[in-house]
C-alpha positions as CSV (number, residue, x, y, z in Angstrom):
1,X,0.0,0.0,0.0
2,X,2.7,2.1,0.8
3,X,3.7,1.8,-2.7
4,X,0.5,2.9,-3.8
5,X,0.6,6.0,-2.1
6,X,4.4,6.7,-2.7
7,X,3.3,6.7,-6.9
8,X,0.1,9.1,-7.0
9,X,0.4,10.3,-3.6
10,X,-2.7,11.8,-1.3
11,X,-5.0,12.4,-4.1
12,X,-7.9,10.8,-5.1
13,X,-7.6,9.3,-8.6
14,X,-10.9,8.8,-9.6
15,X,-14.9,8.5,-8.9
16,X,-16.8,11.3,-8.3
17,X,-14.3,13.1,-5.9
18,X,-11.0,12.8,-8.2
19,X,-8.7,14.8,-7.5
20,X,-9.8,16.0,-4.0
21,X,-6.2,16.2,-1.8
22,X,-6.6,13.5,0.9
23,X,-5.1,12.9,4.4
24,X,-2.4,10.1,5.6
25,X,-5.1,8.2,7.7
26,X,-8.9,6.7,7.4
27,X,-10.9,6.3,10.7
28,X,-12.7,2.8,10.7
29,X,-12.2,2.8,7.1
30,X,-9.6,2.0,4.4
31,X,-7.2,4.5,3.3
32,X,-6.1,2.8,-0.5
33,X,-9.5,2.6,-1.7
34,X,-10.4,6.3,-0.8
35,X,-7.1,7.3,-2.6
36,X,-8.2,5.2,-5.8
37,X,-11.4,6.8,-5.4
38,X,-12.9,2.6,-5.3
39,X,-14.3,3.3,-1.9
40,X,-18.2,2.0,-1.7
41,X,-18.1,2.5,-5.6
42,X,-21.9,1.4,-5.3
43,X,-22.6,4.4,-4.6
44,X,-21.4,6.6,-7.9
45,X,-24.5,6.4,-9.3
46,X,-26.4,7.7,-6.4
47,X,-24.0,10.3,-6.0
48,X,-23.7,11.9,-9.1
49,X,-27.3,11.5,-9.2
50,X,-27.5,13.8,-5.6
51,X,-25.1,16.4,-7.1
52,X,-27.3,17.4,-10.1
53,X,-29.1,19.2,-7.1
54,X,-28.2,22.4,-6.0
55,X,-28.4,21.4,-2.2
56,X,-28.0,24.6,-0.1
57,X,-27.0,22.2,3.3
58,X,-25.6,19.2,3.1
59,X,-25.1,17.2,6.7
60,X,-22.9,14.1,6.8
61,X,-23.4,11.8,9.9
62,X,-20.8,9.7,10.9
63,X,-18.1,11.9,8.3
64,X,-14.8,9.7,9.2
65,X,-12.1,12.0,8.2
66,X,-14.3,13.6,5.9
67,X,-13.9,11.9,3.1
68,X,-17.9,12.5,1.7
69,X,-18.3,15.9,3.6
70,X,-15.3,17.7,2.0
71,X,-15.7,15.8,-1.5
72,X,-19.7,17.1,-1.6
73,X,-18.1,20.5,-0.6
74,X,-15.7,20.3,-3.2
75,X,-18.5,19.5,-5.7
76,X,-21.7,21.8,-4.8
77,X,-19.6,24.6,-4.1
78,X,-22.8,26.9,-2.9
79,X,-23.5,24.1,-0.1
80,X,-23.3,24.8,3.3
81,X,-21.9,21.5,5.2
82,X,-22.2,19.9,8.4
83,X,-19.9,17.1,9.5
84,X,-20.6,15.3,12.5
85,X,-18.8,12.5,14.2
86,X,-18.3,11.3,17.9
87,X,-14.7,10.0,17.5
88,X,-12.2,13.5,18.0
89,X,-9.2,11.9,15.7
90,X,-11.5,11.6,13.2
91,X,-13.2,15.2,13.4
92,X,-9.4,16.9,13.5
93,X,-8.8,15.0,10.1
94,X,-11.4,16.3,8.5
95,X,-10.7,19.7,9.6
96,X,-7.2,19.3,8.0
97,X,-8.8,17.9,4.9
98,X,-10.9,21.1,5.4
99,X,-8.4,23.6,4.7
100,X,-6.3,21.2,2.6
101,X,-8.8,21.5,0.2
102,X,-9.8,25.3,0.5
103,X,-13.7,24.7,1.5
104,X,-12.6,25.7,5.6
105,X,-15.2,28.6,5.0
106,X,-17.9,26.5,4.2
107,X,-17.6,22.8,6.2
108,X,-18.4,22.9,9.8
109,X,-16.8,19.9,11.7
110,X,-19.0,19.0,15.0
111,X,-19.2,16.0,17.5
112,X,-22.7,14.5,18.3
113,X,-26.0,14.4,16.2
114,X,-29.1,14.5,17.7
115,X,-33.1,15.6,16.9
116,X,-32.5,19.0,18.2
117,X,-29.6,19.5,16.2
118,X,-30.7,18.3,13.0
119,X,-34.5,20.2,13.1
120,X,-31.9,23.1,13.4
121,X,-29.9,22.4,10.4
122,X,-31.8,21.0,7.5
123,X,-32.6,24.3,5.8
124,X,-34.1,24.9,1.9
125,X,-33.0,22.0,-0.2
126,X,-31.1,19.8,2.0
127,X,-29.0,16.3,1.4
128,X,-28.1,13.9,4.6
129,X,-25.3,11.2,4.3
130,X,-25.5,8.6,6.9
131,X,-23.6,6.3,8.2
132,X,-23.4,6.3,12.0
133,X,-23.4,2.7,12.5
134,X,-26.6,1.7,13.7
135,X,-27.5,5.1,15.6
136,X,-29.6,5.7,12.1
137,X,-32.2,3.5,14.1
138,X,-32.9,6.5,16.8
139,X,-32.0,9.4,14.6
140,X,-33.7,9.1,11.5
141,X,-37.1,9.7,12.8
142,X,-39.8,12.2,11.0
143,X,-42.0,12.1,14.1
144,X,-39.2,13.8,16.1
145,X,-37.0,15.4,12.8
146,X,-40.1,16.7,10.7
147,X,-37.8,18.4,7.9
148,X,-36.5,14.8,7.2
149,X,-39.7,14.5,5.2
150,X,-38.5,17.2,2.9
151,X,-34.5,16.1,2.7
152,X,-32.8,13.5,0.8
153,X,-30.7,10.9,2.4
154,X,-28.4,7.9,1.6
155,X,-28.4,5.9,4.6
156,X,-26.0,2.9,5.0
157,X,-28.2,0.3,7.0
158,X,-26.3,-1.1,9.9
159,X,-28.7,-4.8,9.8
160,X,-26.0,-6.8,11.2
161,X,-26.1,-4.5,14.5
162,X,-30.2,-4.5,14.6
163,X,-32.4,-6.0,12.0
164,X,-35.2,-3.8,12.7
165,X,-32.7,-0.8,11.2
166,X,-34.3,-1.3,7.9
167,X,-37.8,-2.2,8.0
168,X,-38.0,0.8,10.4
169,X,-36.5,3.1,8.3
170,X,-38.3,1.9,5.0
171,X,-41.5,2.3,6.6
172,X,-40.7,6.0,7.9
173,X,-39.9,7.2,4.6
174,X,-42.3,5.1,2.0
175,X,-44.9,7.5,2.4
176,X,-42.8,11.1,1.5
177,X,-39.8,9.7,-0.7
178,X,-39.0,7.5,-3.5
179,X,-36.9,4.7,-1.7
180,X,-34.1,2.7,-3.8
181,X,-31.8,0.0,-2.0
182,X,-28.3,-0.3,-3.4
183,X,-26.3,-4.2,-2.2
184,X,-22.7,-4.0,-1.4
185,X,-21.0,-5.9,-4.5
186,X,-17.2,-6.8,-5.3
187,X,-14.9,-4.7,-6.3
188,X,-12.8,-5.9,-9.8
189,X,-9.9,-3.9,-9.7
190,X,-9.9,-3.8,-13.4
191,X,-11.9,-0.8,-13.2
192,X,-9.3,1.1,-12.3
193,X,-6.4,1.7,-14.6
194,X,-4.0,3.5,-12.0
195,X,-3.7,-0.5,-10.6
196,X,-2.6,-2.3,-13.7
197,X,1.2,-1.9,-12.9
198,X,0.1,-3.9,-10.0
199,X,0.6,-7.7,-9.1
200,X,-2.5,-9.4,-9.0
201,X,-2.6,-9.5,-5.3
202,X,-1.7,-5.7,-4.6
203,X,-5.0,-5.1,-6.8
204,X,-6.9,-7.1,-4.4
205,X,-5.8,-5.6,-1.4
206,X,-5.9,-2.4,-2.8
207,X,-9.9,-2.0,-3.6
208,X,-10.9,-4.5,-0.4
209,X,-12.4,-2.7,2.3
210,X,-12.8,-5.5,4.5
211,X,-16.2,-5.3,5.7
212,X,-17.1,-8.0,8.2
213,X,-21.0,-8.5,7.4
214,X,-22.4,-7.6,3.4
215,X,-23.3,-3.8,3.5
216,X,-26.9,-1.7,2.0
217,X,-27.6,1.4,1.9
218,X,-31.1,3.2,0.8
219,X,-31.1,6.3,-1.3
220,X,-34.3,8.1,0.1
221,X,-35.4,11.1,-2.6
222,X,-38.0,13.4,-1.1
223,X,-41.2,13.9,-3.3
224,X,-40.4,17.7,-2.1
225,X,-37.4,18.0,-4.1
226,X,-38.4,15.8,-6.7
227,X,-41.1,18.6,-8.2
């Protein structure tokens, strides 16, 4: 891996945040595939699809080092973005991948999401990543969050934690958004070119993200935004 990083160094190389300068570390994630820009490449498609809106706030729970808040930030450069994460390593990456991508003046790095917080931060067209493992149970409520009705979200499901998380959160949501599930698949390191100097094996390594259960995530598009 070292390797990897010595050749193209702390930049992301492709997917939809190429070219976004990166830190040295990942919290509770791999670093490689972030830098080949193969991390949860499910996902492309739902995100390109999220930045053909012209979200005004943007609030990413669970952020890591930052890797979704600062590469949103980096493409909807109007947003305003909130990154949230109980883990302080992590939150003091992110504010150096803040400022080592020059969108400081426009990412807010906080600790602890909760109702109160969230009712106070969703504002005009708003888009929520997720992924707060298992905590999406509690949080992700309309009852108690009423402008969740009128944001989008992509939510990774944390099943193998509870398996109520996804019934419970499908049922919330089926009445105000469109609700699409996206299945964790295997990476073929094929896909991405910067690897093909590579053995065999250092491709492997280099897109695995060594998940311990099979992952899903549901893409939630409000009928708000939608019209």
């Amino acid at each position: 891996m070292r390797v990897i990083k010595g050749q193209h160094g702390l930049v992301v190389q492709s997917g939809p945040f190429a070219g976004m300068n990166y830190v040295s570390e990942a919290v509770c994630s791999s670093l490689i595939p972030k830098l080949l820009g193969s991390y949860e490449a499910e996902l492309h498609t739902v995100l390109e699809d999220c930045f053909a809106t012209d979200y005004e706030t943007i609030i990413d729970i669970g952020c890591a080092e930052g890797y979704y808040a600062i590469g949103s930030a980096l493409r909807l450069t109007e947003a305003r973005v909130y990154a949230f994460d109980i883990n302080p390593r992590a939150r003091d990456l992110c504010i150096s991948l803040t400022h080592a991508n020059k969108v400081a003046d426009r990412v807010e790095v906080l600790g602890e999401c909760n109702h109160e917080t969230l009712n106070q931060l969703i504002s005009g067209r708003t888009l929520i990543i997720c992924d707060c493992e298992g905590c999406e149970l509690s949080l992700l409520d309309p009852s108690l969050v009423p402008g969740l009705k009128n944001s989008n979200l992509v939510v990774e499901l944390h099943d193998f934690i509870d398996p109520r998380i996804k019934p419970t959160i499908l049922s919330r949501f089926n009445a105000t958004h469109e609700v699409s599930l996206v299945d964790a698949v295997e990476r073929d390191p094929a896909a991405f070119p910067v690897l093909s100097n590579f053995s065999p094996l250092t491709q492997r390594c280099a897109v695995a993200e060594f998940r311990g259960e099979a992952m899903q995530w549901a893409y939630l598009k409000a009928g708000a935004l939608a019209r």
